[in-house]
FIMAR-880145 format. One record per residue (C-alpha): residue number from 0; residue in one letter; z, x, y. Coordinates in nm, 3 decimals. Layout:
FIMAR-880145
   i aa      zz      xx      yy
 NUM  a       Z       X       Y
...
END
This chain:
FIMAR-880145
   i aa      zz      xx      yy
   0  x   6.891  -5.895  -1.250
   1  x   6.650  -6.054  -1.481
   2  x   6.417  -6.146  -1.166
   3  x   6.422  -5.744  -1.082
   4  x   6.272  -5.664  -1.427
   5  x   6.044  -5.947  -1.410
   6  x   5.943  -5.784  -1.071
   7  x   5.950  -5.434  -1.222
   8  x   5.734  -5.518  -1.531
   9  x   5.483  -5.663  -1.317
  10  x   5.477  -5.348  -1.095
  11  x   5.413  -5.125  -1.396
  12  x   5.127  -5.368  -1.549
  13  x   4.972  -5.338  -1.171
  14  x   4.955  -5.003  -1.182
  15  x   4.867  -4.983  -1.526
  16  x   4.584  -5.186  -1.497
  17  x   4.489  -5.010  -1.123
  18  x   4.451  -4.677  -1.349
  19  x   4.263  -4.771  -1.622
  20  x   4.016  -4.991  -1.403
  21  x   3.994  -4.688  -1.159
  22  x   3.954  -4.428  -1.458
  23  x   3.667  -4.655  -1.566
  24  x   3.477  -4.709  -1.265
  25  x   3.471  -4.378  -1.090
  26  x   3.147  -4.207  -1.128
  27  x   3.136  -4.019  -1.448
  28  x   2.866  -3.841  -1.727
  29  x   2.957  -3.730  -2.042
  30  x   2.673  -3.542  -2.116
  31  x   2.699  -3.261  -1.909
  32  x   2.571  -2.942  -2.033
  33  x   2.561  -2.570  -1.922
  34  x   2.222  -2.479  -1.869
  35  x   1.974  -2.167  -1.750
  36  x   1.598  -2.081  -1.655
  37  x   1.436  -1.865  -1.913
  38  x   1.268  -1.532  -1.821
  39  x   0.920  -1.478  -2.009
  40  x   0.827  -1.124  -2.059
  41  x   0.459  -1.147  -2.165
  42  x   0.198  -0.810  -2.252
  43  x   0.000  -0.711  -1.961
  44  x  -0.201  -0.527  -2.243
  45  x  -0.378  -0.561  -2.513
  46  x  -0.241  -0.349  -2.821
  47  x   0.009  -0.283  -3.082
  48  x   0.359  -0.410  -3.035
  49  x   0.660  -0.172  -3.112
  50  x   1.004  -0.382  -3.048
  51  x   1.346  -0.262  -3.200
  52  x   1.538  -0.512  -3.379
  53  x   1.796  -0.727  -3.169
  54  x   1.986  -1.042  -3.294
  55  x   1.911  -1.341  -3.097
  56  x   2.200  -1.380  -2.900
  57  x   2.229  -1.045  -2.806
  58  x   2.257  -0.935  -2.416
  59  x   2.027  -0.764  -2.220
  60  x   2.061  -0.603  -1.880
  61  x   1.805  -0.585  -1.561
  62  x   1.586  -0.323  -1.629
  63  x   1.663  -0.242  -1.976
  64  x   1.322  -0.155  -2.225
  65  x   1.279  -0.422  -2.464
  66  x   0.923  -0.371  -2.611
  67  x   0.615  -0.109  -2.594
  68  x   0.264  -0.202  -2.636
  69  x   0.006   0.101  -2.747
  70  x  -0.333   0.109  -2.763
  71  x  -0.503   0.362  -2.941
  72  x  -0.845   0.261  -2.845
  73  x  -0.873   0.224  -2.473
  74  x  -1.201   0.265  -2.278
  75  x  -1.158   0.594  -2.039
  76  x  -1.542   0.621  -1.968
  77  x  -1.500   0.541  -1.587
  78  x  -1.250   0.794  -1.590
  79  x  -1.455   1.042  -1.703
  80  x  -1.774   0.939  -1.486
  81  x  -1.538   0.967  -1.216
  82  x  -1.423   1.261  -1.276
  83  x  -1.791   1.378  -1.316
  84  x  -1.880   1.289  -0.995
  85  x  -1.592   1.493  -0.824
  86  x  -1.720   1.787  -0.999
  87  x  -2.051   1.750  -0.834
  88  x  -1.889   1.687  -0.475
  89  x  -1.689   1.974  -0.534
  90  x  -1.993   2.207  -0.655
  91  x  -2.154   2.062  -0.334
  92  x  -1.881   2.163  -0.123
  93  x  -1.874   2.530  -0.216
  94  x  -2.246   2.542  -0.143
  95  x  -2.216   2.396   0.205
  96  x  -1.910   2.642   0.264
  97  x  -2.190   2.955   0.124
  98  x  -2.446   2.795   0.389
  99  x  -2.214   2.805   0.684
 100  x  -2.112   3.158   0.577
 101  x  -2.438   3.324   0.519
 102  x  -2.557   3.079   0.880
 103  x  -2.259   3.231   1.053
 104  x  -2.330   3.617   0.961
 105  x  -2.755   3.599   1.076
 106  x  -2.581   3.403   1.407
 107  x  -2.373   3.719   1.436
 108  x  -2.622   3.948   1.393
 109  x  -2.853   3.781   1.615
 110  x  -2.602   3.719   1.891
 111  x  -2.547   4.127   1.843
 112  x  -2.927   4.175   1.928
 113  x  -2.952   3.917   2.206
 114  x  -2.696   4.124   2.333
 115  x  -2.889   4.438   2.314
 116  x  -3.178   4.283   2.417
 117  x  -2.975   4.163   2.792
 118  x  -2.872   4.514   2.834
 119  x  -3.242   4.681   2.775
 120  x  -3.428   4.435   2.989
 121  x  -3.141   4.442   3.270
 122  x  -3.243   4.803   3.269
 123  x  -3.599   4.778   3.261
 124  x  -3.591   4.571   3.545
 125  x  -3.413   4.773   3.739
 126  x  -3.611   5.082   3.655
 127  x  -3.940   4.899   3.780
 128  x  -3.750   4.776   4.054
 129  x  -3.678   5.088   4.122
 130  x  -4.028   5.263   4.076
 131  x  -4.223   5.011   4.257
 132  x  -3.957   5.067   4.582
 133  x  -4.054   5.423   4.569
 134  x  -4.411   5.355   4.578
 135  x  -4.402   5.106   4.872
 136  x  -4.201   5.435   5.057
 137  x  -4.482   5.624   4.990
 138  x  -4.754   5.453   5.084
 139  x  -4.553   5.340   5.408
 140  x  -4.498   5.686   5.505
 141  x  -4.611   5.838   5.895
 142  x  -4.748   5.511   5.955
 143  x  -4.630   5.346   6.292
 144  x  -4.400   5.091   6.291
 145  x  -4.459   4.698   6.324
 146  x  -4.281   4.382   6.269
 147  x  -4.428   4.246   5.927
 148  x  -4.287   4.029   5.671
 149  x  -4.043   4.260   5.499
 150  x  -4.061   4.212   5.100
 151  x  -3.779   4.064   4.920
 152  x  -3.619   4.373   4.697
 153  x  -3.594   4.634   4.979
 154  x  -3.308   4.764   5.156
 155  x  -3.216   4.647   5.485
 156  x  -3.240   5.024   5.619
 157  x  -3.556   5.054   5.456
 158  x  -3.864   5.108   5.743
 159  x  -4.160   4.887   5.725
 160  x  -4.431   5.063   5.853
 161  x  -4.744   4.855   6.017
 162  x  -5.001   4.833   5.753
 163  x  -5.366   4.778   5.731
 164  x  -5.448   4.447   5.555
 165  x  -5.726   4.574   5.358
 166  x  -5.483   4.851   5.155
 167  x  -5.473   4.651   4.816
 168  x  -5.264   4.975   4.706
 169  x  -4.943   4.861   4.936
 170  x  -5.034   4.483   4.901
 171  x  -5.014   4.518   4.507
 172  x  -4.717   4.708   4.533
 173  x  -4.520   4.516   4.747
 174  x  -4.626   4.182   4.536
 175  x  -4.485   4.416   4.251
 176  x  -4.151   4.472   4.435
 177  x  -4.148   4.107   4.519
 178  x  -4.210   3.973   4.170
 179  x  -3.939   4.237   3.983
 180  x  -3.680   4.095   4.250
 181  x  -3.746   3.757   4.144
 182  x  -3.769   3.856   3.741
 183  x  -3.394   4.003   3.789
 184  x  -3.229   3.721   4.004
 185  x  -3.385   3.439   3.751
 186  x  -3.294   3.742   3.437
 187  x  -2.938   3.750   3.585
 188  x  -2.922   3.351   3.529
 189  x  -3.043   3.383   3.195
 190  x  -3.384   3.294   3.167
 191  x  -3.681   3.538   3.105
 192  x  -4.000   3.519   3.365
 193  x  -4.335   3.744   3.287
 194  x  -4.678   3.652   3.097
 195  x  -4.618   3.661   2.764
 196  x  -4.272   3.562   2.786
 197  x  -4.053   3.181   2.754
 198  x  -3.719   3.163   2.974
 199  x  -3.569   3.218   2.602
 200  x  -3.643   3.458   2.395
 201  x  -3.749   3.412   2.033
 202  x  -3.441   3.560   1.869
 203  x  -3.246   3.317   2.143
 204  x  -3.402   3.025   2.058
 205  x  -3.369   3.134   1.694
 206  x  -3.001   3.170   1.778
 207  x  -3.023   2.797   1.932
 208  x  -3.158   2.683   1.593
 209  x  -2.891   2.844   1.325
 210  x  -2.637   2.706   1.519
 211  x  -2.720   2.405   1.523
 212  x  -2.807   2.418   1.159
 213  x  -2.473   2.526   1.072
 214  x  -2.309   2.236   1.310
 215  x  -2.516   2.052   1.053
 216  x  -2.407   2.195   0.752
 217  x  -2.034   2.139   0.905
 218  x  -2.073   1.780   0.914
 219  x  -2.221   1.777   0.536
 220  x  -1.931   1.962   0.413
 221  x  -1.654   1.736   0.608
 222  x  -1.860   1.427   0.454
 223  x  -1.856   1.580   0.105
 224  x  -1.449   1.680   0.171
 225  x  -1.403   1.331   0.261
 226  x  -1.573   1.224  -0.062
 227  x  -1.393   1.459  -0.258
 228  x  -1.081   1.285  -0.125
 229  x  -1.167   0.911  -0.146
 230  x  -1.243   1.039  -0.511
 231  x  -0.939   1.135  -0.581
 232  x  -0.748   0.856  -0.536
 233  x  -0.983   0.682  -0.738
 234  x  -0.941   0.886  -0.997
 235  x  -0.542   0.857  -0.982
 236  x  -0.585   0.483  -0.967
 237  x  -0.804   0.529  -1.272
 238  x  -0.520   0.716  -1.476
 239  x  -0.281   0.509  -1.383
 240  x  -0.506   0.189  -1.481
 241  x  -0.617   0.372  -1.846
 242  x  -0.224   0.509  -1.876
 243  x  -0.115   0.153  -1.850
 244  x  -0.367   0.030  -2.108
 245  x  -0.258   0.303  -2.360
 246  x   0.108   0.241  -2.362
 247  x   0.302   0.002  -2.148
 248  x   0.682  -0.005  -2.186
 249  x   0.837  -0.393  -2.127
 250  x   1.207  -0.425  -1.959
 251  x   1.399  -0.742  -1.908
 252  x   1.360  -0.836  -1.569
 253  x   1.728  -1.002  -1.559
 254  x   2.038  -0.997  -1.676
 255  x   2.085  -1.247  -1.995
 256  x   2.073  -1.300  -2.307
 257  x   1.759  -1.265  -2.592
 258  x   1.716  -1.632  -2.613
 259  x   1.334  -1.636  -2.852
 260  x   1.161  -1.336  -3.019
 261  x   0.778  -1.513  -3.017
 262  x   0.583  -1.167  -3.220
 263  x   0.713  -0.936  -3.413
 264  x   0.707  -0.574  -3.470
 265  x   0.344  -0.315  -3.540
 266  x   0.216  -0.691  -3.462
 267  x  -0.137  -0.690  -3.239
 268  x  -0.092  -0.870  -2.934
 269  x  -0.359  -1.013  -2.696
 270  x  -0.289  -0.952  -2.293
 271  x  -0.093  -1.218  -2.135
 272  x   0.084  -1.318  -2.437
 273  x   0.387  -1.439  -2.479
 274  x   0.663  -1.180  -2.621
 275  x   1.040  -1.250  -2.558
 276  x   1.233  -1.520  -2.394
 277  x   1.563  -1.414  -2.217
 278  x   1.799  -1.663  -2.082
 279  x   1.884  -1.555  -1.744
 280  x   2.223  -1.604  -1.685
 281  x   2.257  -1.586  -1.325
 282  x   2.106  -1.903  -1.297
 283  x   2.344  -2.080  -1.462
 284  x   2.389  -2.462  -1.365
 285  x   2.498  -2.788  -1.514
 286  x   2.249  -3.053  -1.616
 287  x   2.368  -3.430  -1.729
 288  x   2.260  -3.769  -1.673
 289  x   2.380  -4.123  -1.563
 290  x   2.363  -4.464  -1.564
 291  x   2.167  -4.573  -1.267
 292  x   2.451  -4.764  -1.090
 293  x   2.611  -4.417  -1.022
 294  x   2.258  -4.274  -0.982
 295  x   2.204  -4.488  -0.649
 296  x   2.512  -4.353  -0.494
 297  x   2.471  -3.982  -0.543
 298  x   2.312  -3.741  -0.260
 299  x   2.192  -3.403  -0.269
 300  x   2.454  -3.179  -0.100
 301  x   2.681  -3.419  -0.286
 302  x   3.060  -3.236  -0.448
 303  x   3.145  -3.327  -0.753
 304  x   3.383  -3.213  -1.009
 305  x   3.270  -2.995  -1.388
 306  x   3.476  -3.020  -1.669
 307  x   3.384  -2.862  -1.986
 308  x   3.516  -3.037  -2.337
 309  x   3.804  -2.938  -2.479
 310  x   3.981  -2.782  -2.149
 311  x   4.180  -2.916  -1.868
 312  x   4.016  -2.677  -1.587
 313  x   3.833  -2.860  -1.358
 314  x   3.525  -2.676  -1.195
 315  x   3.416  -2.728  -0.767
 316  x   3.036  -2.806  -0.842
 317  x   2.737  -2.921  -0.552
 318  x   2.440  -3.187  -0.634
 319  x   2.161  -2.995  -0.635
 320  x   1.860  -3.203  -0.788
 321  x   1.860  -3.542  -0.810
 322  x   1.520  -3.635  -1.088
 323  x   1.515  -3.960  -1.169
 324  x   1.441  -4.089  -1.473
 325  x   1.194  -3.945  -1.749
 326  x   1.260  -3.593  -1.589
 327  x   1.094  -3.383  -1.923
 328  x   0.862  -3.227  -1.745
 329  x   1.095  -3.002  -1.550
 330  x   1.345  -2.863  -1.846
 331  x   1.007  -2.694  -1.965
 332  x   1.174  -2.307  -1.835
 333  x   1.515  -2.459  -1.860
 334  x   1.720  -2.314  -2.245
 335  x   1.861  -2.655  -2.333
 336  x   1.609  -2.931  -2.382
 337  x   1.684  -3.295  -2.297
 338  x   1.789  -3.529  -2.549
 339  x   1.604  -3.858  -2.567
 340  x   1.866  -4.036  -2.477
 341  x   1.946  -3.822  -2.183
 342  x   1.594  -3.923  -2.093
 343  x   1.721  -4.251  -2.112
 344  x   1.931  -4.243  -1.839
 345  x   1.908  -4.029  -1.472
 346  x   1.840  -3.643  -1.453
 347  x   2.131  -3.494  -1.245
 348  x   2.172  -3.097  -1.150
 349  x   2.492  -2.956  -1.064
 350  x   2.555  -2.597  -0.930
 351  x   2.897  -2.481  -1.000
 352  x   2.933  -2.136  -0.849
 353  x   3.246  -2.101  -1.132
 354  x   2.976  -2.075  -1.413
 355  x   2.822  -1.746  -1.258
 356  x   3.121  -1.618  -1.107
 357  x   3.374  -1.632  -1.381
 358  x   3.302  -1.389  -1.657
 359  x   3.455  -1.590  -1.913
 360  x   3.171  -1.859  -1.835
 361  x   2.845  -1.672  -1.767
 362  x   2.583  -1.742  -2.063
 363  x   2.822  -2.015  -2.137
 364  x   2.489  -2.229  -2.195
 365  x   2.491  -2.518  -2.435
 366  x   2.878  -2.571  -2.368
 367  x   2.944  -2.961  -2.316
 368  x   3.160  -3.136  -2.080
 369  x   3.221  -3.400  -1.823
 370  x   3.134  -3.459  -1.436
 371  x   3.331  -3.667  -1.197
 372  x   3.159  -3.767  -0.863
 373  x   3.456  -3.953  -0.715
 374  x   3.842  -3.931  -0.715
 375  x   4.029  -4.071  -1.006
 376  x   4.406  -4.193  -0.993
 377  x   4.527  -3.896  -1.255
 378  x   4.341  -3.644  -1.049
 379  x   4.704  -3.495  -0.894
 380  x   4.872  -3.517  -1.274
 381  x   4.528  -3.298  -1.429
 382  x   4.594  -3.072  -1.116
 383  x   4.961  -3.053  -1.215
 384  x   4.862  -2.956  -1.576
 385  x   4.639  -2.711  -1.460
END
């Protein structure tokens, strides 16, 4: 009996001790904090700022106007040189459309006479035609007939008496028959033969010439259109370039929390400068430190375990960054700073999709806690508790 309590005493110091030591040596930080990026919302104007009063502290939501930056003085002279310029494309439009109008109406008219004009002459040639057929009948008449050369122009039935070569009366009027034949056929194809005369006539070619003046007047006014056009969208640009410059309204580009007012209120701000910091809470994660012995055995990709101080919850988390030592440089857009003795030791980031999920813990930044890289022996009884 006394060597089973003996036995049973050293069982219980065994495990004792095998609990302590293992509570002690598992991989552990106690500096763990919740942490965030920072949104910067900075002027994209120069001007006067107008921002309601909000606490710090005070939540914000995507898209939501925080401040409005006026100014009275902005430069709209390319605006208005712009705009000049359009009105002098668009007065030279209207005159090019007059042109092509006034171009068109003398083409009609013209066209109107040339049409005249075919109708007369295909008469007068025909009347000639006619005339000169007649006299060639006449002086052909009671003579006896021969085989000759019969002019172009006469009818087939037509007799051709024998003549004698020395009548220049029949010989001119058959080279007149002749020649009006050939003035209608070369007439009928459009062109004009005769002394005095081009194969155009002078209202035709003056026809040629207004047309294409008014294909050339087209092609100004589809240039000036397209100017007119390419105008206008600088113009828009403009007004939406000198509208920006007189007012520009600022919204939080995330959901968060108004983490630092830099300016204030009616205060003149310079472009680019820095107005309101918000804490963007969907990028919460959990920043801590360690010793290097527990430091050489962590990985990225890594679980680990996130408990805050003061609760017996225990978080999933994921080793995200691994910095070393002296990792300042990097908590520059992060809302808690390091402490220099968490400089002291090596940078560790933990994401813990709990912290964004949970709405009891988003913007939980600055809360404190604990993270546990390995298994402990109490892990089933704080499971049990929980």
């Amino acid at each position: 009996m006394r060597f089973g309590r003996l036995l049973m005493g050293a069982l219980l110091i065994l495990v004792a001790s095998w609990i302590v030591v293992g509570e002690q040596i598992s991989g552990v930080s106690s500096n763990a904090v919740v942490n965030a990026r920072l949104s910067t919302v900075r002027t994209p104007i120069s001007g006067t700022l107008e921002m309601p009063w909000r606490p710090l502290g005070a939540r914000v939501t995507q898209g939501e106007v925080l401040v409005t930056v006026t100014d009275a003085l902005v430069d709209t002279v390319h605006l208005h040189d712009l705009e000049l310029e359009r009105s002098l494309a668009v007065a030279g439009s209207e005159r090019y459309r007059r042109l092509i109008e006034d171009t068109a109406r003398e083409i009609a008219v013209m066209q109107e006479r040339i049409n005249i004009y075919k109708t007369q002459r295909a008469a007068e040639i025909e009347a000639k035609l006619g005339r000169a057929k007649e006299r060639v009948a006449l002086l052909m008449a009671d003579r006896p007939s021969v085989v000759v050369l019969r002019p172009e122009g006469l009818d087939e039935h037509a007799k051709v008496s024998g003549i004698d070569a020395d009548s220049i009366a029949l010989s001119f009027a058959l080279q007149e028959v002749e020649t009006l034949a050939i003035s209608r056929e070369a007439f009928r194809q459009g062109v004009n033969l005769g002394d005095g005369y081009d194969d155009t006539s002078a209202t035709g070619q003056k026809l040629m010439e207004q047309s294409a003046e008014r294909a050339r007047l087209a092609a100004e006014l589809a240039l000036s259109d397209d100017r007119i056009t390419a105008l206008d969208v600088r113009i828009a640009a403009e007004r939406r370039r000198d509208n920006l410059l007189a007012g520009n309204a600022m919204s939080a580009p995330t959901n968060g929390i108004l983490w630092e007012v830099l300016a204030g209120d009616r205060e003149v701000v310079q472009r680019g400068q820095e107005i309101l910091k918000i804490m963007n809470c969907d990028s919460a994660l959990v920043t801590l430190s360690v010793p290097d012995v527990v430091y050489d055995r962590l990985r990225v990709g890594q679980t680990a375990k996130f408990r805050l101080n003061q609760t017996n919850t225990i978080y999933d988390g994921t080793i995200t960054r691994i910095a070393g030592s002296g990792a300042k440089t990097i908590y520059g857009n992060l809302a808690v700073a390091p402490s220099a003795k968490h400089l002291e030791r090596f940078d560790v980031a933990l994401l813990v999709p709990a912290l964004r999920e949970n709405t009891d813990l988003r913007c939980a930044v600055g809360q404190t806690g604990r993270v546990f890289f390995e298994h402990r022996p109490l892990d089933w009884l704080r499971k049990l508790m929980n």
